[in-house]
C-alpha angles and dihedrals in degrees: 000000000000117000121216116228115251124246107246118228141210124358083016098041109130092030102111089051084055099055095046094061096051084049080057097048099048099054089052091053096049088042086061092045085058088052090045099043089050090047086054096049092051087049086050084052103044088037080061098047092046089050088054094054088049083050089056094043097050092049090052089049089056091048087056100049090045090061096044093044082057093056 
């Protein structure tokens, strides 16, 4: 058997709308944490990816000026 909350009255009346709606907000704010937080994890990734190809890069430049430096 479920129980329905009750509906407060007087001083706290309007408190469980209240709370709803920072129930609400707070989902929505946590929902946007998750998209961020996956954003974040693909820029780590590309940024990764990015730093390997540098990497490649560097290593090719000092191939080159090493040959040059031998000439």
């Amino acid at each position: 058997m479920t129980m329905t909350p009750t509906r407060r009255t007087g001083t706290l009346a309007g408190t469980d709308d209240y709370l709803e709606e920072i129930r609400g907000v707070l989902a929505s704010t946590w929902a946007t944490q998750q998209r961020q937080g996956n954003r974040l994890d693909e820029l780590d990734r590309r940024l990764d990816a990015l730093d390997a190809r540098v990497a490649a890069v560097d290593g090719k430049l000092d191939e080159v000026l090493t040959l040059l430096r031998e000439r």
